[in-house]
N, C-alpha and C positions, 0 to 999 in steps of 0.2 A: 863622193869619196869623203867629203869633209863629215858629210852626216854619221859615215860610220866610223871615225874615228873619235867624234863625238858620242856614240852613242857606245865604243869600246872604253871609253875612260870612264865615262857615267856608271858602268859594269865594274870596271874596275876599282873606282872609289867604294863604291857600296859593297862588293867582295871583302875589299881591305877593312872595311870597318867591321863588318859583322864578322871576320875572322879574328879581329882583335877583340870582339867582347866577349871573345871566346876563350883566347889565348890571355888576356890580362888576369885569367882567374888562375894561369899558371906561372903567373909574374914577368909572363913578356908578349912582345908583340913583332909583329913586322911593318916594313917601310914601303916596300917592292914585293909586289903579290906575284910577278915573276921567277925574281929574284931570292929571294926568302925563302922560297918551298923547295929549293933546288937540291939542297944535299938529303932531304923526305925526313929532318931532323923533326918541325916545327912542325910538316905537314903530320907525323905520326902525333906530337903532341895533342895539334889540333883535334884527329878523332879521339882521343882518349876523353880530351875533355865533353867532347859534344855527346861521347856515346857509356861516359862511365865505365867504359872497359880498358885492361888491360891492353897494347898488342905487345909483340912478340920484342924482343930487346934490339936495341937500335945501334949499328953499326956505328965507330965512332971517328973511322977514317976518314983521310979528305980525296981518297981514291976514289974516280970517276966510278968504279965495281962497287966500293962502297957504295953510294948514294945511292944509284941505278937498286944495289939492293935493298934500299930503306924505304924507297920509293914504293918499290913492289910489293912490301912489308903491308905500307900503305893500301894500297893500292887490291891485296888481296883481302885484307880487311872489308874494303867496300864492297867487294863481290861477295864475299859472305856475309852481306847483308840482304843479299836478290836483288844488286843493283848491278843493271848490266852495263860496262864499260866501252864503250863503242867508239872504236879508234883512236883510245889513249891509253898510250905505252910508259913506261917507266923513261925510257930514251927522251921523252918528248918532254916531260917535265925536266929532266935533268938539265936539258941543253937550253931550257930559258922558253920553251912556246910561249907566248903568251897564250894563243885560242884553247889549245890543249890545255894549260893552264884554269884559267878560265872555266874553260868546258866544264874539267873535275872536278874543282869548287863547284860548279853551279849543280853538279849532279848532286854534292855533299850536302848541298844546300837541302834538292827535294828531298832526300831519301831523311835528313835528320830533324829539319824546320818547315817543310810545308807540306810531308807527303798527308799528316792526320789534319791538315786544317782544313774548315771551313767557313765560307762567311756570306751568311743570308742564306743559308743551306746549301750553298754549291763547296764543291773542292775547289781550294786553291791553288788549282794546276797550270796557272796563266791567267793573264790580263782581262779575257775575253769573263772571264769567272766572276770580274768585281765590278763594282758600281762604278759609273761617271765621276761619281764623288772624288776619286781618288784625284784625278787628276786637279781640280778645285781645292783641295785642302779640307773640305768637309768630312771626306769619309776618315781620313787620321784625328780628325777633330771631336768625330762620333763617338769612334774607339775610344778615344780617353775619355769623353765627356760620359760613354756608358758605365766605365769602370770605376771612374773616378770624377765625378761630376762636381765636386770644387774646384778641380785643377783650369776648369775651361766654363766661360757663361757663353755656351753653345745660341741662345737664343739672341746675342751680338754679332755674331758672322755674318759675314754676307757673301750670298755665291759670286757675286763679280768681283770679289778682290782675291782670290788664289794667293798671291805672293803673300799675303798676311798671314790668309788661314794656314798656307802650308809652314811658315815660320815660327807661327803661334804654334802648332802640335810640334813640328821640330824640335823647340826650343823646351817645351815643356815636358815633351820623352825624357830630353836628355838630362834636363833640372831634376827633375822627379822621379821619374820611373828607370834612371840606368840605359837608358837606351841610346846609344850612341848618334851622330847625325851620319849617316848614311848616305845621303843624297842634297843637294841644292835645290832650294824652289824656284830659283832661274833653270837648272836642267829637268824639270817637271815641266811648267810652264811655257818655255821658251821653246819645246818642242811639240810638234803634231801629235806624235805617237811616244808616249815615255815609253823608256826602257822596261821589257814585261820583268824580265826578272830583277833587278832592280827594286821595283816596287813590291814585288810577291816577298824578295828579301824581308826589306824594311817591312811589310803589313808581317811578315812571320816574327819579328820580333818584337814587335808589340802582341801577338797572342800569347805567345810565353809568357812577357811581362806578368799579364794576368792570369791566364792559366791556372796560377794555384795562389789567387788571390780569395777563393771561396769559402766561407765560414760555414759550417753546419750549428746550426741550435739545438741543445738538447733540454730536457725538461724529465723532472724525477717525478712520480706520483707518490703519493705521501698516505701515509697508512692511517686510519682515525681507530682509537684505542677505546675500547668500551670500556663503561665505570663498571668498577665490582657491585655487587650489592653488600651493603653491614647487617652482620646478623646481628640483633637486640636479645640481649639476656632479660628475660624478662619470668615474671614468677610463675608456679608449677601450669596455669591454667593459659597463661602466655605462651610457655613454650608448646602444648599443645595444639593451640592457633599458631602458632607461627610453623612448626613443624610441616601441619597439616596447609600451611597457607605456599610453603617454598615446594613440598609434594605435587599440590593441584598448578603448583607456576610448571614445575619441572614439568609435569604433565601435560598444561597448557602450553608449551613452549616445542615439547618434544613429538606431540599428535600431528602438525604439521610439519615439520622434520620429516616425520614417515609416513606422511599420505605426499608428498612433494613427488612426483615423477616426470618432472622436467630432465631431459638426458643432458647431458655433455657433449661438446666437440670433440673432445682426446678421450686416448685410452686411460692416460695418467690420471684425469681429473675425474673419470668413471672410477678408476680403481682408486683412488682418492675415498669416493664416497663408501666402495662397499670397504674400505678400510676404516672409516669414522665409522659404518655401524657394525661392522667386527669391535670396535671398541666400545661401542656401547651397548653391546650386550655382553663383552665381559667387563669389561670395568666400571659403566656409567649404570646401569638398570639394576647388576646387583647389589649395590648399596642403597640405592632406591626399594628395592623388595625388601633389603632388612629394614630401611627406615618405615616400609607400612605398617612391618610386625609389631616395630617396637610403637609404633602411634599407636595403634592397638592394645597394647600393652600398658602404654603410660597412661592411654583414656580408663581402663578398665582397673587399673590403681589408681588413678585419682577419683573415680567413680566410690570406688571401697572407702577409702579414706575421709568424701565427704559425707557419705553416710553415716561412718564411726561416728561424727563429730555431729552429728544432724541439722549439717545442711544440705538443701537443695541439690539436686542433681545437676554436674556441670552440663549445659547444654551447646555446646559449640557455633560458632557464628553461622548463618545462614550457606550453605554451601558446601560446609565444612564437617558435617556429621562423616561419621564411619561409613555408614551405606553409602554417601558420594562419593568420597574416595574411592570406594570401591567399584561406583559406576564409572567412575571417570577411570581407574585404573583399567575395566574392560574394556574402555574406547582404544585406550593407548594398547594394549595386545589386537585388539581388532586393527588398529591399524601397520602393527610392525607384520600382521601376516603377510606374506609375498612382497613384500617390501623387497627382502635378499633377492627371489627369485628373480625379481624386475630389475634387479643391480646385474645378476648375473647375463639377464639374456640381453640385456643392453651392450655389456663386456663385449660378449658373442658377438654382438652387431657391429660393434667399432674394430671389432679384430676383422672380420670384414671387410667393414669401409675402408681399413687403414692397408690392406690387403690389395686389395682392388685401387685404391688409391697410388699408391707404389707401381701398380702394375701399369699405371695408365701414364704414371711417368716417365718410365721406361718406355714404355714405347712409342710415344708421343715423341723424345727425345732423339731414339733412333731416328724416328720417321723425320725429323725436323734438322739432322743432320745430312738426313740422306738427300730433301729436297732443297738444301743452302746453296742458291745457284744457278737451279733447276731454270727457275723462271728468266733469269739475264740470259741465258743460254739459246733457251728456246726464242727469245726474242731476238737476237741476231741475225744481220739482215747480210751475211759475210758470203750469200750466196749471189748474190746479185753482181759482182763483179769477180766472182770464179772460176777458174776455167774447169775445163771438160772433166780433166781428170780430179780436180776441184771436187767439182760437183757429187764425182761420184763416191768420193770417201765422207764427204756431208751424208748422202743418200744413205748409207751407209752405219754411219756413228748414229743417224736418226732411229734407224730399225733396231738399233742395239737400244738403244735409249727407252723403245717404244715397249720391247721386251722386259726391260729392266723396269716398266712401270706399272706394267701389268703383273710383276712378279711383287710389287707394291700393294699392288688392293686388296689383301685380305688382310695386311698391316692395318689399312687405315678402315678397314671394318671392323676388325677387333680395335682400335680404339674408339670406335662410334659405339658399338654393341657396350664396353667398357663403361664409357660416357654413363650410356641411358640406364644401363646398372646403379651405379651412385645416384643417379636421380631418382630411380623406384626405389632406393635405400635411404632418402633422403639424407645426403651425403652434405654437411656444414657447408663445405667449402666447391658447393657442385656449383655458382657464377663461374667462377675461374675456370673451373675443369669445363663446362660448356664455352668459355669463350676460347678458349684453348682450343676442344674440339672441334669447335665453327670457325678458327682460322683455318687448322689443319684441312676442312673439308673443304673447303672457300676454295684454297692454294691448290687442292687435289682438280679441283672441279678446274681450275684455271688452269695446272698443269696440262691437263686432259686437252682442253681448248686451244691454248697455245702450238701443244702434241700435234693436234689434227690441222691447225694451220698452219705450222713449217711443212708437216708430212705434202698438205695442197701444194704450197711453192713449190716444195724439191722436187719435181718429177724427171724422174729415171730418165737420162736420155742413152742409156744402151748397157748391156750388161759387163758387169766389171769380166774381166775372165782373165785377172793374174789371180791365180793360186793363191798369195799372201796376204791378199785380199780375200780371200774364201775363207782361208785361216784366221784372219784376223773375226771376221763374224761368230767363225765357228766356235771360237773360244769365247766372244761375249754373251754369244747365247746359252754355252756352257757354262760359262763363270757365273753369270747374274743369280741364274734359279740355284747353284750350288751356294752361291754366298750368300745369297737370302735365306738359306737352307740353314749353313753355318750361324749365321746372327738367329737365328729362330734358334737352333741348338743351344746357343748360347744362354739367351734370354731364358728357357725352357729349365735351366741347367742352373743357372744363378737363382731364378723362383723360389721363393719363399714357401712354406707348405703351412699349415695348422690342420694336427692331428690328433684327438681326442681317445683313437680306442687302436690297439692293435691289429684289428683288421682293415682299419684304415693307411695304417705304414706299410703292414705289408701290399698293398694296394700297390702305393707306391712304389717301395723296390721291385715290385713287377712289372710295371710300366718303366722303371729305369731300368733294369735285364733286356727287357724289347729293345730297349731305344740303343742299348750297347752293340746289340748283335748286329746292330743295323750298320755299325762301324766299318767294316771291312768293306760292303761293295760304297759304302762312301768316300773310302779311301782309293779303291780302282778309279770312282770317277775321277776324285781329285790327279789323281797321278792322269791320266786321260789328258783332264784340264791343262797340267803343263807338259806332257806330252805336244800336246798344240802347238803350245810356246817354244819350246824346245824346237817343233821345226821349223817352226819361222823364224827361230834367231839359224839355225842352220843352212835355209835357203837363204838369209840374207847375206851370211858368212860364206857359199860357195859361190852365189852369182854374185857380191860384191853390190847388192841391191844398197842404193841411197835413200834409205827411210826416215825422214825427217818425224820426228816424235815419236810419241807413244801412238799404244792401239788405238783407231780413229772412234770405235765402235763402243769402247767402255772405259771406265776409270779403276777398273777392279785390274790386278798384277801379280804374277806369281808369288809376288814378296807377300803380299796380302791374304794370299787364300793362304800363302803358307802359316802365316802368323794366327791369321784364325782358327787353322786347323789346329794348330799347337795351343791353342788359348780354349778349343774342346776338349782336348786330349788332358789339357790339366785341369779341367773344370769335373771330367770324370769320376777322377775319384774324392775329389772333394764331397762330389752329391755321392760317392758310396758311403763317406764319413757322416756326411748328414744322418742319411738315413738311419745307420748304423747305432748313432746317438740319439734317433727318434724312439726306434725299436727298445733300446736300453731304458730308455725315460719311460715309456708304455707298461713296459716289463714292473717296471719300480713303480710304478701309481698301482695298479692290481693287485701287489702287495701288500698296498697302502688301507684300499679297498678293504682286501681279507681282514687284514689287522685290527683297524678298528671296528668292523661288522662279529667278529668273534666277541668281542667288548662290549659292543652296543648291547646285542644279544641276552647277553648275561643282567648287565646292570639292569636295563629295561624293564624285566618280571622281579626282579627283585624289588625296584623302586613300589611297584604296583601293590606287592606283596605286603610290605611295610604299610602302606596305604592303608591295608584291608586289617592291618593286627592293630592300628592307633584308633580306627573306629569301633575295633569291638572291645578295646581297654576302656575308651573314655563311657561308653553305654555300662559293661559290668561293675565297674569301681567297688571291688571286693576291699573289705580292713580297714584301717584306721587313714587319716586324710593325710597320716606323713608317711603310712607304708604307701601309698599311693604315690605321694609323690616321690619319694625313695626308687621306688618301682620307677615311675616314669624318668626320673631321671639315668636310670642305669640303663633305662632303654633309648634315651637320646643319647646316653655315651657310647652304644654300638652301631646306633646310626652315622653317626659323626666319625669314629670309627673307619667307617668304610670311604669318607672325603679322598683319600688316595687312590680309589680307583679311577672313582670320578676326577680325580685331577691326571692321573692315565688316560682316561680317557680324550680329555680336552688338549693332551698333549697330543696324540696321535690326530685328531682334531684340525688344529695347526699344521700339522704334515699334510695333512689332506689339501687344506685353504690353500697352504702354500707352492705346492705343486698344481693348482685350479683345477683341479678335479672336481665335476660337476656333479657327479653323479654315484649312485651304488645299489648296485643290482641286488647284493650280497646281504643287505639287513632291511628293514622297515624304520627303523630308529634315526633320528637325527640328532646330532649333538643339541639342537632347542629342545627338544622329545625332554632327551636327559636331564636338559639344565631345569627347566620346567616341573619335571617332575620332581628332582632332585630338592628344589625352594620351597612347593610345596609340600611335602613330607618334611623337611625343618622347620614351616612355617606352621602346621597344624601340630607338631609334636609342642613348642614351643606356648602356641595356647592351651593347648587343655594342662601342661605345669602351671600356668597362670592362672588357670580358672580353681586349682585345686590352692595355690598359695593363698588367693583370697577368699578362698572360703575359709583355712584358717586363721585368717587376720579378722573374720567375720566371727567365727566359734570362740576366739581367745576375747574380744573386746565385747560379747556380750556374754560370756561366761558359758557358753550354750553346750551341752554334753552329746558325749558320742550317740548315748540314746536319743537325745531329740533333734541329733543331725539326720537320726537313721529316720524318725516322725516326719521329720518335714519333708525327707527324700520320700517318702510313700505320698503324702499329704501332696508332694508337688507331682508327682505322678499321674497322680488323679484329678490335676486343676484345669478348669474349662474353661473356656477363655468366652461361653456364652453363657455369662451370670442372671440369674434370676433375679438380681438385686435390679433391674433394669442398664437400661444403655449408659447413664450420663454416668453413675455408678462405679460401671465399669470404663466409661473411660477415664474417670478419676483413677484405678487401682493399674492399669495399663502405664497412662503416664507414670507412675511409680515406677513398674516393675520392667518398660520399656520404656527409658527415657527418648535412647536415640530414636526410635521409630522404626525399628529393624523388622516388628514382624514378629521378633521372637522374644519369649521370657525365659531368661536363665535361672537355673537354679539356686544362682549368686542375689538377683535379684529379688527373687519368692521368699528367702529366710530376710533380707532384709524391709519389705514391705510389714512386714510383723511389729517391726517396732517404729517404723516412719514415723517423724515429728519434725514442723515447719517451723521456720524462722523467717524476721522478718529481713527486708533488703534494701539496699537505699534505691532510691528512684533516679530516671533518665532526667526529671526537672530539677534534683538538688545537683547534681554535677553542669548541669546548664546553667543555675543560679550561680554556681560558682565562679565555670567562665568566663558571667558577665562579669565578675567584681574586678576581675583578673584585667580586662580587657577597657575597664573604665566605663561601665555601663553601653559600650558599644554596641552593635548587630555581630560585628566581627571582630578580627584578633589578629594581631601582628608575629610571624616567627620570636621578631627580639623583644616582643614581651612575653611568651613563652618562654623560652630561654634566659629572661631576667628572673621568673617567678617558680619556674617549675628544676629541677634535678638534671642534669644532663641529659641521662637516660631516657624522662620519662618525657623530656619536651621536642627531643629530635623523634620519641614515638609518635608524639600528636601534628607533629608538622608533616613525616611521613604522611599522617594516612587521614589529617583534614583535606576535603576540598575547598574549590578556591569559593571564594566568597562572590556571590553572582549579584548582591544586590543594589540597588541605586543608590546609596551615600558608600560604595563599597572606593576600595582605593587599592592601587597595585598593589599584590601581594596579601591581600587581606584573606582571611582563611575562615570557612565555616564551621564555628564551635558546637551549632545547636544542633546539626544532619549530624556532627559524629557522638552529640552527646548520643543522642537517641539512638547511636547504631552498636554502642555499647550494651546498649540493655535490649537489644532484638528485633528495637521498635523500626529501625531501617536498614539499608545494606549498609556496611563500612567499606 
């Protein structure tokens, strides 16, 4: 007797305290845990604070009604938490129980401080839950030394002294961490067996303590910012190299850009890409085609100019002639072909994956819902001490169960078949999705297993033969394949679609017409289904039958099927509105289609057209060299002219991209077609005005008259490029008249070969002589002696594009004067 009155006060200290570190956050407390909870004032308090809720407004009488109702206040509060109160009355607390008392504290206790805890992986549901330690003072010494590992030099305890250990964590909850003292380490100690709840108290309020003691770390990734390049202004034969040196970078930069056919993980970062090269063929490569023309342009006027003057033909750095550009410009069209194609059928693929991806989570999710439980269930061993009639309502829920999992496997097929889909697509993210699907299948195969050993245990020992029993199956084998039915509906119904062409949607809304008509005998079944119900709640209601739960057989309920049924029924017309707006969208791309195939059409033979009249102007060249050019200019201003169609065009263009229509039956032409043809027909009209302007910068500066323009045009007519004069001969007259090497002699060239006359040039050795003086007779040459001797301009040139100096008296930073003299005058690469 003495024990338990010891062991009710030990309960009751530690109640009292953990109610007060409860209640001091609402600036009071209690004395008497009997006592104090008696009018349900302090007890409603209490849940308010432990549970952040409101309850309902608290009577303020000192009438016996009063209290009993504040209690109850209370007291229904805790049942609408799914705590069930078992033989404690509002009466009991009023009149001072203690056990009662007691009791509902201690149930307060599980339901709001121990139900989520655990500690070494068990629940802390009782004594039997925790380590030895606790009674030793070790395991409270743990706890804080894991949390807070200054508060305690855990590696000084020792397990035969208890009275310390448990004083020392005692004393330092309540210094440190807010935690009340709760218990005596003489009432630990001093008894065989502590108090279980007692202890699970105190261990619960130290996990709160810490609880939301945890810091997360976060970390920013940080962007690295590329240097621009400086462009150098530099003189007429400078900006020609440099022109032609930033063309062959652009080009050298942009040929892997478009031969790159490594895909993306997302649809965003695919449509990312074909949005960079939608901008660089309208914004980035047309500036680039006018910068060749005008390269061409400015070589073939500086060409005129140095001749006027008789010098030399500029010869351009190695790499850098007209005809390379022009090979290197056909690498970069060689490789922007199918480039788009390969962006778009990549799209296709990730609209797919992303597709399929979606679908496998959805059903994975159902399936992962539906088997939460599955496994504890079937492990229960609740048959072994059953009795008869027991047994036969197990026997029973199991057949239902067994039904309900077979209406399961075509689920978890279609997510297997799903699965191995994203693998033959190779799918980013298919680790995940296969370890996903190898739980699901693991859990399936275990269900299965599990299934077949309760089905062994439970054997039938005689056939049920109540009726409500018959009913009760009769409905789970009806309800399961109907609600599986439903959830399939569902899922079928919320699906996503990607449609491409009209008769693809209408596909569709045929296959939903089917699936609508099929409505009505789904709805007899359903009504069937609670038909069932209906008479089982009617035989229970005329025989007054005592049926403890729900149906033994399933977890599916009329409320259920009803609520799904209603959750098809508006899922309905949603997928008619889908469709509705598929069909409208289809409608409006075919449109799209016509419109610009009407356009394409037209411009196309025209572009051609113009092609075919600027080659037979630049061959005839009838009249004087400025009616020529006169002529050709009024024929580039109706070319240009027509820029508005073609910007119609590329607008209707855009509608197409934008809508991703992929395709058009309707023309041969594609907006490259256009744009293509479009720059070459500017770009050839644009040279032969150039070829005609410097012929007259040729006729005026050597006085040469229309008659001996028309001589030398015959004269050039007739010129053979296999001279009798022998080979070395003629490759001296070639060189003249072909500087770049192209293959071809113009007729710009041929009048000026007539009066050719050399000059001398300085050499690669006196600009080398020079560098040394500069450099102190050095091998090599410092930035900031550059920079001390030479122009701004022309020293951040040479620091640009010296290399480094490789040789043995060389020193950091030292820079090769004599590799770039030489590569100025052709004798090496620069």
């Amino acid at each position: 007797m003495f024990s338990m009155i010891l062991l009710f006060l030990h309960t009751s200290m530690t109640f009292t305290a953990w109610c007060n570190s409860h209640l001091r956050k609402a600036g009071t407390q209690i004395e008497n845990i009997e006592e104090d909870f008696r009018d349900g004032l302090k007890l409603m308090l209490l849940l308010e604070v432990i549970s952040g809720e409101r309850l309902a407004k608290p009577e303020r009488g000192k009438m016996r009604v009063h209290k009993i109702s504040n209690v109850n206040k209370a007291l229904n509060f805790i049942a609408s938490k799914g705590v069930k109160l078992v033989s404690i009355g509002a009466e009991e607390i009023v009149d001072g129980n203690a056990k009662m008392t007691l009791g509902m504290i201690w149930t307060i206790i599980l339901r709001f401080a121990i139900q989520d805890i655990s500690v070494e992986g068990k629940p802390l549901t009782n004594v039997s839950s925790l380590s030895p330690s606790w009674k030793d003072g070790l395991g409270f010494c743990a706890l804080i030394h894991r949390h807070r590992p200054e508060l305690i030099d855990y590696a000084k305890l020792r397990k035969d002294d208890p009275m310390t250990n448990l004083n020392t964590a005692f004393d330092v909850a309540e210094k440190y961490l807010d935690i009340p003292k709760m218990l005596d380490a003489e009432d630990i100690v001093g008894t065989a067996r502590p108090d279980e709840k007692a202890i699970m108290t105190y261990v619960s309020s130290f996990y709160h303590a810490f609880s939301g003691a945890q810091k997360a770390e976060t970390a920013a990734n940080r962007i690295c910012k590329v240097l621009a390049v400086n462009q150098e202004n530099e003189q007429l034969m400078e900006d020609y190299e440099k022109l032609a040196s930033d063309l062959l970078e652009w080009i050298r930069r942009t040929i892997p850009w478009l031969e790159n056919r490594m895909p993306e993980n997302t649809m965003q970062a695919m449509q990312q890409k074909l949005e960079d090269f939608r901008d660089y063929r309208r914004l980035h490569k047309p500036p680039k085609v006018q910068e060749k023309c005008q390269l061409e342009i400015n070589f073939n006027t500086l060409q005129t100019k140095l001749r006027l003057s008789n010098r030399p033909a500029f010869m351009p750095s190695e790499g850098k002639m007209v005809s390379d550009i022009n090979n290197a410009w056909g690498g970069l069209e060689g490789a922007e072909k199918g480039y788009e194609e390969w962006l778009l059928n990549e799209i296709r693929r990730l609209e797919r994956l992303d597709h399929l991806a979606e679908k496998f989570r959805q059903k994975a999710a159902i399936h992962e819902a539906w088997t939460e439980g599955k496994e504890e269930m079937l492990q229960r061993r609740d048959y072994e001490t059953a009795s008869l009639s027991e047994i036969k309502a197990l026997l029973k829920k199991h057949e239902a169960f067994e039904s309900d999992l077979a209406a399961h496997q075509d689920r978890v097929e279609q997510i297997a078949a799903i699965a191995q889909e994203l693998n033959e697509l190779d799918y980013y993210d298919s680790p995940s999705v296969n370890a996903r699907c190898q739980r699901i299948c693991d859990q399936w195969d275990a269900l299965g297993a599990l299934s077949q050993k309760r089905s062994e245990a439970l054997q039938r020992t005689e056939k049920l033969l109540e009726t409500i029993d018959q009913l009760y199956l009769e409905f789970a084998k009806r309800a399961a394949p109907f609600n599986n039915w439903m959830e399939g509906a569902m899922e079928d119904l919320q699906d996503s679609f990607i449609v491409h062409t009209i008769e693809e949607i209408q596909g569709l809304s045929t296959a939903h017409e089917q699936f609508k008509a099929t409505l009505p005998e789904a709805d007899k079944e359903r009504q069937a289904i609670l038909g069932i119900h209906n008479e089982i709640a009617k035989i229970v209601q005329t025989y007054h039958v005592n049926m403890a739960g729900s149906n033994p057989y399933t977890t599916i309920n009329p409320q259920e099927v009803n609520a799904k049924w209603d959750k098809v029924r508006q899922l309905v017309p949603l997928r008619d509105q889908s469709l509705i707006e598929e069909h409208a969208r289809q409608q409006n791309n075919e449109r799209l289609r016509r419109q610009f195939a009407n356009q394409a059409n037209v411009i196309g033979p025209w572009i051609q057209t113009k092609m075919e009249e600027i080659g037979r102007i630049s061959i005839e060249m009838h009249g004087t060299l400025e009616d020529q050019l006169t002529h050709l200019r009024q024929y580039e201003k109706s070319i240009i002219n027509y820029k508005p169609k073609i910007d119609q065009l590329e607008g209707d263009h855009q509608l197409i991209q934008a809508a991703l229509i992929f395709d058009n039956k309707h023309t041969n032409y594609t907006m490259e077609h256009i744009r293509v043809g479009w720059e070459q027909l500017l770009t050839t009209i644009a040279r032969t005005i150039n070829e005609i302007e410097n012929q007259i910068l040729t006729r005026d500066a050597k006085g040469i008259s229309q008659e001996q323009l028309n001589e030398f045009r015959a004269s050039f007519n007739h010129f053979d490029r296999v001279s009798p004069r022998g080979e070395n001969e003629f490759s001296r007259i070639m060189s003249v008249v072909d500087p770049n090497r192209m293959g071809v002699v113009t007729f710009q060239g041929f009048i000026d070969f007539m009066s050719r006359e050399t000059a001398d040039t300085d050499t690669a050795d006196q600009v080398m002589a020079s560098f040394k003086i500069l450099a102190g007779d050095k091998n090599y040459i410092l930035a900031d002696e550059l920079r001390r001797e030479l122009p701004p301009d022309q020293a951040e040139y040479c620091i640009a594009r010296m290399a480094p100096y490789s040789g043995p008296d060389g020193v950091p930073g030292a820079l090769d004067y004599m590799s770039f003299s030489t590569a100025l005058y052709g004798e090496s690469d620069l």
